[in-house]
GUMARDREN-205777 format. One line per field, with one value per residue (C-alpha): z, y, x. Coordinates in pm, whole numbers. Example, Ala and Ser with C-alpha at 12.3 -4.5 7.8 and 13.67 -1.06 7.14 Angstrom:
w c(780:714)
v c(-450:-106)
u c(1230:1367)
//
This chain:
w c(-526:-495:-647:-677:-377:-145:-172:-234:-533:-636:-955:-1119:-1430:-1483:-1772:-1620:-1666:-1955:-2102:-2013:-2351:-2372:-2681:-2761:-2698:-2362:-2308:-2453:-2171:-1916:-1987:-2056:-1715:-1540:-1807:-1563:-1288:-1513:-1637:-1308:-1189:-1458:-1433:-1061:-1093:-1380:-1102:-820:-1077:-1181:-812:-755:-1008:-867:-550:-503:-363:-411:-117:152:160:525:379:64:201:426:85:-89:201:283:-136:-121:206:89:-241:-44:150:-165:-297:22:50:-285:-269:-74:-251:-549:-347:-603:-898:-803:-912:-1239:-1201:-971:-965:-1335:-1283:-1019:-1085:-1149:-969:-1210:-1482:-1771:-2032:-2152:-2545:-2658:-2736:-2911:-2921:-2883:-3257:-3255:-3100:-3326:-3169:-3462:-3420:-3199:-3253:-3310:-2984:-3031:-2662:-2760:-2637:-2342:-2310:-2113:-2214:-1876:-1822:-1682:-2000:-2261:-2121:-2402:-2303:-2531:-2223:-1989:-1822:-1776:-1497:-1268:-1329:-1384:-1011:-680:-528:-896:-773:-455:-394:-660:-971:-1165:-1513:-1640:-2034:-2243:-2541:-2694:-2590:-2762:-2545:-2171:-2327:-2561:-2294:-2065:-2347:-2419:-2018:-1997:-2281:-2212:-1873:-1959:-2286:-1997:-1787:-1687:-1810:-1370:-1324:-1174:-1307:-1271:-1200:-1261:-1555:-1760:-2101:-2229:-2257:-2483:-2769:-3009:-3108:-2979:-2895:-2516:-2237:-2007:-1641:-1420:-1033:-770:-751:-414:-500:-747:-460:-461:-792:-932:-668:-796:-1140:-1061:-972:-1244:-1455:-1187:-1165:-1566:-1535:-1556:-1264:-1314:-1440:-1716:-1889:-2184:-1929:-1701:-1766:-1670:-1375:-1292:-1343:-1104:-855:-812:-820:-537:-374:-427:-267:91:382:674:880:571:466:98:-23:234:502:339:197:535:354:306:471:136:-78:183:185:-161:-282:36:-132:-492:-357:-130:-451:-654:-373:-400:-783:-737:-391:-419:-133:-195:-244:110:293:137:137:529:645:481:679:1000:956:925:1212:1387:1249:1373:1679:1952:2069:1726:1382:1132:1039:891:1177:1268:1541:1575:1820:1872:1542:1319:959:725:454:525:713:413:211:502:565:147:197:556:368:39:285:492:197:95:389:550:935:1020:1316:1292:1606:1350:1160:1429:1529:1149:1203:1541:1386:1122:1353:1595:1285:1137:1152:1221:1144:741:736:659:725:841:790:1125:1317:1249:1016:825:461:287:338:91:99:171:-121:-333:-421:-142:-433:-510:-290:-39:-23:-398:-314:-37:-31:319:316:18:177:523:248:94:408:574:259:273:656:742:558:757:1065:1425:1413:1583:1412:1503:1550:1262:1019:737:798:808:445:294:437:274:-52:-31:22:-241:-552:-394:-499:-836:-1047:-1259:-1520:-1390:-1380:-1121:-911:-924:-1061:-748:-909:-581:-486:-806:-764:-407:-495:-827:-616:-316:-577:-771:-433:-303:-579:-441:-129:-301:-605:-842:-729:-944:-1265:-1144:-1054:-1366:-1599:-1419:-1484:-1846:-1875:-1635:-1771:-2117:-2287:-2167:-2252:-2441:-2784:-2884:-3022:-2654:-2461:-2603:-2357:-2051:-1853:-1763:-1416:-1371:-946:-603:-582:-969:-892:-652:-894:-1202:-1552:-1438:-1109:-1273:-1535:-1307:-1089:-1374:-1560:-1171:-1218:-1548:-1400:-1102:-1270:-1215:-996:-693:-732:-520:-184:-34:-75:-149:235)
v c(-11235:-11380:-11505:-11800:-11687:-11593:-11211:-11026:-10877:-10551:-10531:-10210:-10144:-9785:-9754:-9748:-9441:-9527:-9646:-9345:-9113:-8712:-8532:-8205:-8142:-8212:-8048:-7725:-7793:-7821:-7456:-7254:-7352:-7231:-6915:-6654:-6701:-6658:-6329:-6227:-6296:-6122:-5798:-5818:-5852:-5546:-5324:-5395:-5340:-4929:-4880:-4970:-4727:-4450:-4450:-4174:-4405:-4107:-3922:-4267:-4231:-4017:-3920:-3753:-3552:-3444:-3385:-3169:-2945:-2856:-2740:-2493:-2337:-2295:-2171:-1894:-1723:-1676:-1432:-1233:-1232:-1051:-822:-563:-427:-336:-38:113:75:269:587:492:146:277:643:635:450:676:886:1227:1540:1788:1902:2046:1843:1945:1915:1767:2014:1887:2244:2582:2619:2400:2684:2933:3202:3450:3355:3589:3374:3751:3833:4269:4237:3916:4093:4366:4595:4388:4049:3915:3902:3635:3669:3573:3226:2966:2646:2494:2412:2352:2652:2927:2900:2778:2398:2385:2350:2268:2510:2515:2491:2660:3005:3205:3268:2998:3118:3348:3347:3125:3376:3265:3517:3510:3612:3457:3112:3078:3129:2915:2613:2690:2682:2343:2204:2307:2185:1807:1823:1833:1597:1303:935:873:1138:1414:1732:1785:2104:2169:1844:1936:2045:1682:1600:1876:1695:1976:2023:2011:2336:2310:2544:2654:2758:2530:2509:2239:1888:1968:2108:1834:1742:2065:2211:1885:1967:2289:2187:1894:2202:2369:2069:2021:2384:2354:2088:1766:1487:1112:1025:1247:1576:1573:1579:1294:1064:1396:1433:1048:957:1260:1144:807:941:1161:822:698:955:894:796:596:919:1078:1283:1350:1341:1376:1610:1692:2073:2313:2418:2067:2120:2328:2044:1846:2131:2176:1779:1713:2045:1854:1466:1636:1814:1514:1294:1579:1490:1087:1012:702:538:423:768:879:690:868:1195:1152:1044:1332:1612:1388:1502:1845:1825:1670:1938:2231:2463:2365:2708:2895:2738:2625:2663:2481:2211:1895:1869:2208:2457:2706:2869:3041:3201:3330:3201:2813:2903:3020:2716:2454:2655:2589:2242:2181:2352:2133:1824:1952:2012:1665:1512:1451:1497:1780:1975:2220:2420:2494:2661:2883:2917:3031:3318:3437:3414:3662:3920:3902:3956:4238:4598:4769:5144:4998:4634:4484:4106:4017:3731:3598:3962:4274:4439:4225:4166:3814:3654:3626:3399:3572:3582:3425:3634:3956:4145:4142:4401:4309:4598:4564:4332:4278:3876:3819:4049:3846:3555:3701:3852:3532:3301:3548:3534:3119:3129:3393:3135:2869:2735:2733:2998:3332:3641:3940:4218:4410:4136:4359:4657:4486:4347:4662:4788:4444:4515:4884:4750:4567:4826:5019:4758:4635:4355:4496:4241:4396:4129:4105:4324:4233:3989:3764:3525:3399:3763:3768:3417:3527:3856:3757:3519:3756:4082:3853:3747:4110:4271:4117:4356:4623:4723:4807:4657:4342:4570:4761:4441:4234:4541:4499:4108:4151:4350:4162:3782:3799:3986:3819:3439:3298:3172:3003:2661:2456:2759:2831:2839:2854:3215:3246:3217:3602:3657:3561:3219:3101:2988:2753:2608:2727:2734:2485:2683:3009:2833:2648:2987:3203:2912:2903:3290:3247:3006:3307:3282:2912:2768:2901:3001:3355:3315:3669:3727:3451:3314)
u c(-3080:-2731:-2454:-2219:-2061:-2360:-2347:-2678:-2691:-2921:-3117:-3236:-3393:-3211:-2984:-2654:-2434:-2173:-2508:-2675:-2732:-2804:-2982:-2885:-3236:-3168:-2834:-3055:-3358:-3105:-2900:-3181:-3338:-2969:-2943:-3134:-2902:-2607:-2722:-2817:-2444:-2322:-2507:-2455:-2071:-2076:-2276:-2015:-1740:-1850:-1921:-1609:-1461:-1667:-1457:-1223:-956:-714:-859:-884:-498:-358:-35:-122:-404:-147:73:-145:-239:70:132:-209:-65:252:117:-110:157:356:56:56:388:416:123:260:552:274:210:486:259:-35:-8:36:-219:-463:-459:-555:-833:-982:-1329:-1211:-1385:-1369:-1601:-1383:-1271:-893:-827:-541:-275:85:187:125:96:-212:-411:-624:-539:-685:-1067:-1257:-1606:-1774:-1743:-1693:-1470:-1240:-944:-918:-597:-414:-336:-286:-667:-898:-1152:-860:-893:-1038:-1158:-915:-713:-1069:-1039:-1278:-1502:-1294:-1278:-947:-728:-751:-994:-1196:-1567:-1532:-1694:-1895:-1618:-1758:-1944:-1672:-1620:-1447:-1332:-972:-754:-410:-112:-213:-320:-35:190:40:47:379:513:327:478:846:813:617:925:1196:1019:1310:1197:1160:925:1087:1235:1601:1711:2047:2045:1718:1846:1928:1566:1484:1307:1287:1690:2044:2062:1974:1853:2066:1971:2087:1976:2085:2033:1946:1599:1480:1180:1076:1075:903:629:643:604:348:105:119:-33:-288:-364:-462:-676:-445:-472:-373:-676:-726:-618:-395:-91:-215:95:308:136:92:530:589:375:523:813:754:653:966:1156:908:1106:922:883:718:942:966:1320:1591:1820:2079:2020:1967:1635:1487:1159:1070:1129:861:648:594:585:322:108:89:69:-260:-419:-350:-538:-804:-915:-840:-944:-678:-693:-325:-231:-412:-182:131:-5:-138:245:308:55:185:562:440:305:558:787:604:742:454:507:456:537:770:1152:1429:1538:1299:1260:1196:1445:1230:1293:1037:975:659:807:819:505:331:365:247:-52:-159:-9:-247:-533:-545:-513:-846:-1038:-927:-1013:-705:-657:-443:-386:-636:-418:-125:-339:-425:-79:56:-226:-103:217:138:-47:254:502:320:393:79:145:285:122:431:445:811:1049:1116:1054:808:972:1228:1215:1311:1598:1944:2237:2584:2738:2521:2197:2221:2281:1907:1753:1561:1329:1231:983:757:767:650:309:196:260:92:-164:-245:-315:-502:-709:-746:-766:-1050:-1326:-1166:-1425:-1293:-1009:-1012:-922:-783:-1070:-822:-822:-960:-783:-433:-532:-570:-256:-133:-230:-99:219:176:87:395:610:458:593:895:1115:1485:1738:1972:1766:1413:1246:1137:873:847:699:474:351:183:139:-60:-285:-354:-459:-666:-838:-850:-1020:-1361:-1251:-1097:-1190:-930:-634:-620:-657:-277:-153:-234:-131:224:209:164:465:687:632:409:679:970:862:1159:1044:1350:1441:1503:1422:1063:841:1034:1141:1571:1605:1691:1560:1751:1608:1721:2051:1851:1569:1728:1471:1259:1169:1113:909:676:616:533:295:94:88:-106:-349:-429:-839:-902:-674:-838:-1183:-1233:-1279:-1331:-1748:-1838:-1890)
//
């Protein structure tokens, strides 16, 4: 069709749009038949939007991984860095912790008073004629039986009764206790400054020694608390025992060496801390301990005359002495039976040493020759008599004892023999409280432990001995206010160790019937 003007014009019959009209029915038809794809889209976009979440973006990033390793490196070296100077700590950490060897069990004990000492349990024989005896001991203090020191289960002594003898046991308590009362807060005992930690009055001891010795005599007093059954790890003395240990730590140079050069005598300070650090590693087996007490056995060694023994100067000159000797062989011993490695060739050098220095028509072991008694100081103790003791054949005495049940070393075919002539020597020149002359408690301390060993050879000669003992030390305990419990310093070595010294000597003397178990028989 077209118009006025010619154009074609299009007809449809379709509602045009402005005249197009929608229901609401129809607007409803025509969403719900879209709705499924909306909710589709929606739930799709809500699944890629937790994914997303999920992501660690944190770690995608170069430079802060590179950040945060370098912090945990960093933060590891610190912690090894400061590890190793907690070596310090362990004899009071991990010593205490150790397992402990020994089977007594040591009551606490505040005082000597806290003792009964007036029950004899029935037993008709409680108390024998002498009080120095081996069956006073109670086990009030764990001994009896040998459990109590270093060699304490070896040989056959073990079994031997427990009745509570009154005069040896409260004198051993009461030596203990003086010596753990003048304890210093370090560890160590101070020998000429001891009296100002008296805790029991004002009135304090006197007996002063030198500053000089402090290594020693707290070695010296160390054994006397292991020697009654105290150890780090347990005994009613174990924090005694545990400060003077580290302490002795302390005082360890590189080389070993336990304190320093400075006295002429200082390998007896070294000689007598390395004997207590080896019977301390004996009970706790602390491996931290090993290594101190091994640098220790190494300087010995290293300190040794190649050609014979030991003496004052390291490195050796060629110098040599039974005295020194005496106290390395007991300090080389305890390490073996520890399990330390020593130089088993020293050992057979200090007995050579002893046959070569022994007179064999009077069996007199010599100083540094056949035939010389101990030494003295010009000036200072040569007043004591020389000849009033015999010093070196106990010593001699004593080793030969420890050594002859020792595997590998070679004896003299007159090994027996010169031990009797030993102990003659020895009941010739009993123990005998004389100050200013006598009293050597470094004498009695050997002699007590060689008689005690002997009478398994010798029948008899432990009773003379021990009858001597009870008059020379049980009697003269002092048992008053600061002093109590401690012996003066009265023999030609107290100006050295002073009260302390004497104290510690005499207390090992008590402990003669379990500190070493007895060794002659029972191989």
């Amino acid at each position: 069709m077209t118009d006025e003007y010619g154009n074609i014009q299009i007809e449809t019959t379709l509602p045009k749009p402005w005249e197009e009209e929608q229901s609401f029915n129809d607007i409803l038809y025509d969403w719900m038949t879209r709705a499924p794809w909306l909710v589709i889209s929606a739930v799709a976009h809500l699944l890629v939007f937790f994914i997303l979440n999920t992501i660690p973006w944190g770690l995608l990033g170069g430079e802060d991984t590179q950040e945060i390793q370098a912090s945990i490196e960093q933060t590891v070296e610190e912690v090894f860095e400061e590890e190793e100077p907690e070596i310090e700590e362990e004899v009071i950490e991990e010593v205490i912790d150790e397992p402990v060897l020994q089977d007594a069990e040591v009551d606490e004990l505040e005082t000597v008073d806290d003792i009964d000492f007036d029950s004899s349990e029935g037993d008709p024989d409680f108390l024998s004629d002498s009080p120095f005896d081996e069956n006073q001991f109670s086990n009030v203090l764990g001994l009896g039986g040998g459990a109590g020191g270093k060699y304490g289960q070896r040989g056959t002594g073990g079994g031997r009764r427990a009745s509570g003898g009154k005069a040896v046991e409260r004198a051993l308590a009461a030596g203990l206790a003086w010596l753990a009362d003048h304890q210093a807060p370090e560890g160590y005992w101070d020998t000429d400054d001891f009296g100002q930690y008296c805790s029991v009055g004002t009135d304090f001891a006197d007996g002063d020694g030198r500053p000089e010795w402090d290594v020693g005599v707290t070695g010296l007093a160390l054994l006397a608390f292991l020697g009654a059954g105290n150890n780090p790890a347990e005994g009613e003395y174990k924090d005694t025992v545990s400060r003077g240990i580290n302490w002795l730590k302390q005082q360890q140079d590189d080389d070993g060496l336990y304190g320093d050069q400075h006295a002429k005598e200082f390998i007896y300070n070294h000689a007598l801390a390395t004997l207590a650090v080896c019977e301390t590693y004996y009970f706790t087996k602390s491996p931290l301990l090993k290594r101190s007490a091994q640098k220790a056995i190494d300087y010995i060694a290293y300190a040794r005359d190649p050609y014979g023994v030991w003496r004052y100067d390291v490195p050796s000159i060629g110098e040599n002495d039974t005295s020194i000797t005496g106290w390395m062989v007991f300090a080389l011993a305890s390490a073996k039976d520890a399990g330390l490695k020593i130089d088993t060739s020293a050992l057979q050098a200090s007995l050579t040493w002893f046959d070569d220095n022994t007179d064999r028509a009077t069996g007199r072991v010599g100083y540094n020759a056949p035939g010389t008694f101990s030494s003295r100081v010009t000036g200072v103790n040569d007043h004591f008599p020389k000849e009033e003791g015999e010093a070196m054949t106990a010593v001699a005495l004593l080793c030969r004892i420890f050594l002859s049940g020792t595997e590998g070393l070679i004896h003299s075919p007159e090994e027996d023999e010169l031990m009797d002539k030993h102990a003659q020597l020895l009941l010739k020149r009993l123990p005998e409280y004389n100050p200013g002359v006598g009293n050597d408690m470094y004498y009695w301390y050997y002699g007590t432990y060689a008689m005690y060993q002997m009478e398994a050879k010798k029948a008899g000669v432990w009773k003379k001995w021990e009858n001597a003992m009870d008059d020379a030390i049980i009697k003269t305990q002092r048992d008053d206010g600061c002093y109590k419990g401690s012996w003066d310093p009265n023999g030609p070595w107290g100006y050295a160790g002073g009260r302390v010294y004497s104290t510690a000597l005499i207390t090992l003397c008590m402990e003669v019937f379990f500190r070493y178990d007895k060794v002659l028989g029972s191989r």
